[in-house]
C-alpha positions as CSV (number, residue, x, y, z in Angstrom):
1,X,72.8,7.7,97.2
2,X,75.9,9.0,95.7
3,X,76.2,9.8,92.4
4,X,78.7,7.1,90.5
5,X,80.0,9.6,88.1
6,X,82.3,12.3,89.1
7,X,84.3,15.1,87.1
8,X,85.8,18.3,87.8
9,X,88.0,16.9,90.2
10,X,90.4,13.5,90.9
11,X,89.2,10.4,90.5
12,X,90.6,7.2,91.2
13,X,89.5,3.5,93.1
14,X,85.7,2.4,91.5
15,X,85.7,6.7,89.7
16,X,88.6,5.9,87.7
17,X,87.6,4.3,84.1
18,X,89.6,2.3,82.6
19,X,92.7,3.4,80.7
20,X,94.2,0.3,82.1
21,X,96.6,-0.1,79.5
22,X,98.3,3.0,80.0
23,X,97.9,2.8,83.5
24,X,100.4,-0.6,83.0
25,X,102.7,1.3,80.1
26,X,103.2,4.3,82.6
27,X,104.1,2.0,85.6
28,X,106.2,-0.3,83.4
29,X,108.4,2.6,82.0
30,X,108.8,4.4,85.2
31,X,110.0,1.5,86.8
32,X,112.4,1.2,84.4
33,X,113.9,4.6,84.5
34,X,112.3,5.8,81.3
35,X,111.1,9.4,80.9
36,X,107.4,9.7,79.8
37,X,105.6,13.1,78.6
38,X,101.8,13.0,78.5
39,X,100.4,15.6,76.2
40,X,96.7,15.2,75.6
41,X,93.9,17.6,75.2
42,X,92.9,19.1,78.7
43,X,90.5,17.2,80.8
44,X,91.6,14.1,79.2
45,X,92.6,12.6,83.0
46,X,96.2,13.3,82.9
47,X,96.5,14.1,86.4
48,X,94.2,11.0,87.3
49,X,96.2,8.8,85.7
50,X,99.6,10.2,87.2
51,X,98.6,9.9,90.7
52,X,96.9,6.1,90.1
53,X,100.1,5.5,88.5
54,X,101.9,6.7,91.6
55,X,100.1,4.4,94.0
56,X,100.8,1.6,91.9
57,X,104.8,3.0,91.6
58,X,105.0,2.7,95.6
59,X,103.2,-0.7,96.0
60,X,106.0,-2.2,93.5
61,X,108.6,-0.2,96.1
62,X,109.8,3.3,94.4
63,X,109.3,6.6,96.0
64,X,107.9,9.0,94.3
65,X,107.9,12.8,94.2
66,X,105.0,14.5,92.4
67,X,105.5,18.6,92.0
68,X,102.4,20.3,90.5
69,X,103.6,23.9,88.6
70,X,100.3,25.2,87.8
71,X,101.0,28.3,90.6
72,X,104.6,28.6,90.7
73,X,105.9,31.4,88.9
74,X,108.9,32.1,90.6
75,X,112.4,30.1,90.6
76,X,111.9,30.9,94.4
77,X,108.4,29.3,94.4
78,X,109.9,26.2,91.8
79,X,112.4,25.2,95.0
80,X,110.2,25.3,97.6
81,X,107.8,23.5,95.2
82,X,110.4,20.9,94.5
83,X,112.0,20.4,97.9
84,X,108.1,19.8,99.4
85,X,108.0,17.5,97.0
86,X,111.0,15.5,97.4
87,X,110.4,15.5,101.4
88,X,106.8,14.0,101.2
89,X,107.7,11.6,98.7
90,X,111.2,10.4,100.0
91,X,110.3,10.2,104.0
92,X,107.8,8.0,105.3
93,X,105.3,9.9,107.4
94,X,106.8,8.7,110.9
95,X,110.0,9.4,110.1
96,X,109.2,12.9,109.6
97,X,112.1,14.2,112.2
98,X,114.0,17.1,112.2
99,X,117.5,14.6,111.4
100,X,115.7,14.0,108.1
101,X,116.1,17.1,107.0
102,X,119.8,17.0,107.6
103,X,120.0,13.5,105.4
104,X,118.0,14.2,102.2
105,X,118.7,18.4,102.2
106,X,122.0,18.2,103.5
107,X,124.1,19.1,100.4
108,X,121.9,22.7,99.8
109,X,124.0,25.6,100.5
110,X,121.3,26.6,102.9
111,X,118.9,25.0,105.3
112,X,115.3,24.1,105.1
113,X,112.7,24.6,107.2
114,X,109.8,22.5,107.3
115,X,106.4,23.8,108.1
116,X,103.2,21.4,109.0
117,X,100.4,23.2,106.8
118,X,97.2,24.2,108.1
119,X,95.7,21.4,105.7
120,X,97.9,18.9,107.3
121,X,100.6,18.8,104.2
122,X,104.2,19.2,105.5
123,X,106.3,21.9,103.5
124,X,109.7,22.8,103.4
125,X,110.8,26.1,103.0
126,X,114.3,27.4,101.7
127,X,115.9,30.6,101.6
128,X,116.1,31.4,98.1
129,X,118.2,34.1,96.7
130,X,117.5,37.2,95.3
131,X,120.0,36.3,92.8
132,X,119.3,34.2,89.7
133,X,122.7,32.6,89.5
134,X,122.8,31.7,92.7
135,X,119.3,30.5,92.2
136,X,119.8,28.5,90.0
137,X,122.5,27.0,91.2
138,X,120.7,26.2,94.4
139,X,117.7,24.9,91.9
140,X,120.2,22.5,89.9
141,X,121.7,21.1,93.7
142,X,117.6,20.5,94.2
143,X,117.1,18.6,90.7
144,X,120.4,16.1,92.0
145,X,119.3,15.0,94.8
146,X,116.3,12.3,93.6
147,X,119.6,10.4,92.3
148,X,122.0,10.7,95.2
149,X,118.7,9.4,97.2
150,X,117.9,7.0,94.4
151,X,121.8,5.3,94.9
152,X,121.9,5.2,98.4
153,X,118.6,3.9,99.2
154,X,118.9,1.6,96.2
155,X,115.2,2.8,95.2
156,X,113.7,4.3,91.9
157,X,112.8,7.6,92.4
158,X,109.8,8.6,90.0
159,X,110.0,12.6,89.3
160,X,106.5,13.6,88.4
161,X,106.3,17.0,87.5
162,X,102.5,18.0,86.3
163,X,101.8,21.3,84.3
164,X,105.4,21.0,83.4
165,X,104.7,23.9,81.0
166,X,104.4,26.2,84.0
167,X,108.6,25.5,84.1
168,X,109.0,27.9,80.4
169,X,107.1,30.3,81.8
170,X,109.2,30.9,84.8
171,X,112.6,30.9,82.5
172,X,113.5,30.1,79.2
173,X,116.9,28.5,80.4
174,X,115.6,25.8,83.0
175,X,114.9,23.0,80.5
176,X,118.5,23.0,79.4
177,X,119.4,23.3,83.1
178,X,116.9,19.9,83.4
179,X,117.9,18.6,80.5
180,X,121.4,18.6,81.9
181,X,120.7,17.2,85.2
182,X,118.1,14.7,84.5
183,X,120.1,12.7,81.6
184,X,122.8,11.8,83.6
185,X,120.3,10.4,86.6
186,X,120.1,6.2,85.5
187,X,118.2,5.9,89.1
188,X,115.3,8.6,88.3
189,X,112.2,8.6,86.0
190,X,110.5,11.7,85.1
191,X,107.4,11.7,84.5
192,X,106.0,15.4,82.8
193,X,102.5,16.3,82.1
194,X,100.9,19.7,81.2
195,X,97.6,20.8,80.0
196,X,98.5,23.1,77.6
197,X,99.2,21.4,74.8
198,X,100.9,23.6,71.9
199,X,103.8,24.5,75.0
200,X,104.4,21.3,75.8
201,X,104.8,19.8,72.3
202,X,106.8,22.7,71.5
203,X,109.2,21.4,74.5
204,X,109.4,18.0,73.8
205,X,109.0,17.7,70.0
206,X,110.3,20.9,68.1
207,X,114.3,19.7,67.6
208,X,115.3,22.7,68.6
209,X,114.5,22.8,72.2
210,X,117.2,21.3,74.8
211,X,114.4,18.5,75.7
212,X,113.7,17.3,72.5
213,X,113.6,13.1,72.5
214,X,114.4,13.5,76.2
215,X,111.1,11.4,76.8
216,X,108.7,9.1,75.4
217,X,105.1,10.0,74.8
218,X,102.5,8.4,75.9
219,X,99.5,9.9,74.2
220,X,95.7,10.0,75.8
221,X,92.9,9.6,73.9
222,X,89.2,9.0,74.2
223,X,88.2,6.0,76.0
224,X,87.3,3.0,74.2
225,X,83.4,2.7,73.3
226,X,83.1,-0.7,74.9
227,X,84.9,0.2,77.6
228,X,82.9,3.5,78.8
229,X,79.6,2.0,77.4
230,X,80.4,-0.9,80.4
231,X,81.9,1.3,82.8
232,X,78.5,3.5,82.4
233,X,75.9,0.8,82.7
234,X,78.3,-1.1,85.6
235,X,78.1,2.9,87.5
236,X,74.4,2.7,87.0
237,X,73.9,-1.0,88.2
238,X,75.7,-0.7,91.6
239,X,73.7,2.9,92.1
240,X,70.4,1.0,91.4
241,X,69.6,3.5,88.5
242,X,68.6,1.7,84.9
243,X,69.7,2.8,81.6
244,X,68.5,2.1,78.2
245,X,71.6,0.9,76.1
246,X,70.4,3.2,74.1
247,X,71.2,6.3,76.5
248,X,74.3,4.7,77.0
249,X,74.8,5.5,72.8
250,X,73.2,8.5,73.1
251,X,75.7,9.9,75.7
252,X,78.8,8.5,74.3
253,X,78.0,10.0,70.6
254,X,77.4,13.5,72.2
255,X,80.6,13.4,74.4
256,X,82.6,11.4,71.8
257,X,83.8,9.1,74.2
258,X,85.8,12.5,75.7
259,X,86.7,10.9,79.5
260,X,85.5,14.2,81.4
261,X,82.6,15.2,79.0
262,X,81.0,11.6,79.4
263,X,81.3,11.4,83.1
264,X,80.0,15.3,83.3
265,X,76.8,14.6,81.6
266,X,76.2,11.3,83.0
267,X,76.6,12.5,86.4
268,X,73.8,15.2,85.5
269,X,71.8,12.7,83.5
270,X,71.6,10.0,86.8
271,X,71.0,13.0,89.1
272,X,67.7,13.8,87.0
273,X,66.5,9.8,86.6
274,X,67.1,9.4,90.4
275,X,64.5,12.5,90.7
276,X,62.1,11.0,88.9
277,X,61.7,7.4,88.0
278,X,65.3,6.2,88.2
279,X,65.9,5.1,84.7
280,X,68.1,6.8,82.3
281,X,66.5,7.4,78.2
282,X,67.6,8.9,75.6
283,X,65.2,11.8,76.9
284,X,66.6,12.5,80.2
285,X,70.2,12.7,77.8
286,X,68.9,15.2,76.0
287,X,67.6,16.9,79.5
288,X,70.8,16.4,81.1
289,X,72.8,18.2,78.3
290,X,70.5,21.0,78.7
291,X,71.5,21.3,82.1
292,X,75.1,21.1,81.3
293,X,75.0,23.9,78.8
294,X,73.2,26.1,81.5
295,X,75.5,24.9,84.1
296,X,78.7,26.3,82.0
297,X,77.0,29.1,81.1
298,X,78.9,31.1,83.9
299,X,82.1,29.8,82.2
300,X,81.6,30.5,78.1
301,X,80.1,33.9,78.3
302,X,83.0,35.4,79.5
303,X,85.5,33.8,77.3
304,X,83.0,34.5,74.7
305,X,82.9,38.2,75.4
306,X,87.1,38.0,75.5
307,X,86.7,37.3,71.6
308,X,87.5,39.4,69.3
309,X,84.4,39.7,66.0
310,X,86.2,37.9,63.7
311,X,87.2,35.3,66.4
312,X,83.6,35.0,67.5
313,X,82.7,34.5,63.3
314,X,85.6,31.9,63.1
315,X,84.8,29.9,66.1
316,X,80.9,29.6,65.0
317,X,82.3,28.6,61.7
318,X,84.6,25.7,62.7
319,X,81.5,25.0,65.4
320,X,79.1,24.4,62.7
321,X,81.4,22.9,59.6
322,X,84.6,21.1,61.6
323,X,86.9,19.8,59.5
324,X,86.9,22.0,56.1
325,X,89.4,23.7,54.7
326,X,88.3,27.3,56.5
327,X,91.0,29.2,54.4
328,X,89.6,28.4,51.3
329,X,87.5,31.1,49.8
330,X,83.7,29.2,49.8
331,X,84.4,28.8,53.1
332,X,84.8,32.2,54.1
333,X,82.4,33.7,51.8
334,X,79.7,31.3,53.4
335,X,81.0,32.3,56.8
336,X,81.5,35.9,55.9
337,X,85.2,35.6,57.6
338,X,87.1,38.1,55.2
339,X,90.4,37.6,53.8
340,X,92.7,34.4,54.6
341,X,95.0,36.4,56.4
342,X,92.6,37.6,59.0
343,X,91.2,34.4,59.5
344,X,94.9,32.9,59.5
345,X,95.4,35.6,62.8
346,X,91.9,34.6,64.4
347,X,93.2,30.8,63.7
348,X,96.4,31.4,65.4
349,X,94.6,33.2,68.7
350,X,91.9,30.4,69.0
351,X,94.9,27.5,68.9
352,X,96.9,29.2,71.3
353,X,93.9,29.5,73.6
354,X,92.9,26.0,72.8
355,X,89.3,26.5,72.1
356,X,89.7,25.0,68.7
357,X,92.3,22.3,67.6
358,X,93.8,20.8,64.6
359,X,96.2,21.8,61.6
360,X,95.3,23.8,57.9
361,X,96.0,20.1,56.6
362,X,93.2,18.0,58.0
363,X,90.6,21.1,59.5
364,X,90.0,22.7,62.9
365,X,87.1,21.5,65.2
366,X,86.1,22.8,68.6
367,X,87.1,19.9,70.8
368,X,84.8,20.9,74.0
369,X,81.9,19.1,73.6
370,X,79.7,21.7,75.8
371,X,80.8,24.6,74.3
372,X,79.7,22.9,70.9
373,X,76.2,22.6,72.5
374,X,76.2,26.4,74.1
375,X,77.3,27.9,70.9
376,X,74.2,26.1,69.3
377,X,71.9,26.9,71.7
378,X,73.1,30.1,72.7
379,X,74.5,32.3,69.9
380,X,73.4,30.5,67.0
């Protein structure tokens, strides 16, 4: 039988859990033409909840164009990017003629080709130039069309536009470009999601940048106790696999509710019950993490081995006291961490990396649950 909890990947249908109520929130706003940013703590569901969002979006009518950054580093790579985008999400799959090309690309400066992909996608490919102003220009041409659509279709467009943070990256001067196009566009919603945190707050919340305010935030947290305690047990039933309530406890104090984490090890805590004698305990938990830490194994030494010495020491430290104050000078003795300003560098490098999180004002913690567990069993 398949295994009712999935991670790693996509979920959505009977995989997704809940979040129901920013499911609705998302919708509502797009729908209205307001801008969202989700900024969240990576593998939180962001994507998840985008494209469940999106399917909802073109039930109640709108089109919607989703654009993921994560591997475009080029302006050239950000049109192509964008244009596929905009054809797959504006043209319904039969209409997929070459005279459709002509009626949503028609105002570019040059012409699109589209390409079927070898996994079935269709593309479309510009000639981008060489030259950054011209570019740009052709990039700003690109970022106008979901409104001219949007008005003469009398449709919303929803914008989605995930690992937004990939867009600073590529140059410093295209969110004042967006910020330019997208607040004059009373048609469009854009939606903008990223997974590294620190850059995208920096983008949407530091006054200084050109898309300060430009969008509301809608904020992802973990999921409710009650809520993944009866999503867990409900997985469980349908598979014909029991669980103690008290597993379901167990599990949800270790992962702290964290929406991947919890569906990560119960997905290796069902796959050991359904070995043996198909009932989930506070025992096969503890099993199950086990596994988990040897499963990510592969994945922590090497960023461990990346550290530098006093990064290692900080990182243990925050791992086994979260939350104190870790420039303070018992603290570091305890530790052996050295002076405040080291430890202040160290700090800095493990936030920007987001292996730990949290401010000088409330304490740092080490938000992956797994790498918790590994540091414990492993180095400690």
């Amino acid at each position: 039988m398949e295994n009712p909890f999935r991670y790693g990947e996509i979920v959505s249908g009977s995989f997704f859990t809940d979040r129901e109520q920013e499911l609705a929130d998302l919708t509502s706003d797009a729908l209205s033409g307001q801008n969202v940013v989700i900024i969240s703590p990576r593998r939180y569901g962001k994507t998840s909840l985008v494209l469940n969002a999106r399917e909802r979006l073109i039930s109640e009518g709108a089109l919607v164009a989703y654009v993921d950054l994560l591997r475009v580093s080029t302006l050239n790579e950000l049109a192509n990017e964008l244009a596929t985008a905009l054809y797959n999400g504006v043209v319904a799959p039969l209409q997929r003629l070459k005279q459709q090309i002509s009626e949503i690309f028609g105002s570019l400066p040059v012409t699109p080709k589209v390409v079927f992909n070898p996994n079935g996608t269709w593309g479309v490919e510009l000639a981008v130039s060489d030259k950054r102003r011209e570019a740009e220009d052709l990039l700003e041409k690109l970022l106008e069309l979901p409104q001219i659509v949007a008005r003469d279709r009398k449709q919303r467009i929803v914008l989605i536009l995930d690992e937004f943070q990939q867009v600073v990256d590529i140059d410093d001067h295209l969110p004042a470009l967006m910020r330019s196009v997208f607040q004059t566009q009373t048609d469009v919603a854009h939606i903008f999601l990223g997974s590294r945190q620190h850059l995208m707050r920096r983008v949407f919340t530091d006054r200084n940048q050109p898309l300060y305010r430009s969008a509301r935030s809608l904020p992802l947290g973990p999921i409710g106790v009650p809520q993944f305690s009866g999503f867990i047990r409900e997985r469980c039933r349908a598979s014909h696999v029991a669980i103690h309530q008290e597993a379901v406890e167990h599990i949800l104090k270790i992962t702290g509710s964290h929406p991947h984490d919890t569906q990560e090890l119960a997905h290796f805590a069902w796959a050991l019950a359904r070995a043996a004698e198909g009932r989930i305990t506070t025992g096969v938990v503890d099993a199950a993490l086990a596994r988990v830490v040897a499963a990510e194994d592969a994945h922590y030494t090497p960023l461990w081995e990346s550290l530098t010495l006093v990064q290692r020491r900080v990182l243990l430290a925050i791992a086994r006291d979260p939350g104190m104050h870790v420039f303070g000078e018992a603290f570091r003795r305890t530790h052996r961490l050295g002076a405040a300003s080291t430890v202040q560098t160290a700090i800095e490098r493990l936030v920007e990396r987001e292996i730990i999180e949290g401010a000088s004002t409330r304490g740092f913690s080490v938000p992956d649950v797994f790498l918790r567990a590994w540091l414990q069993h492993t180095v400690s």
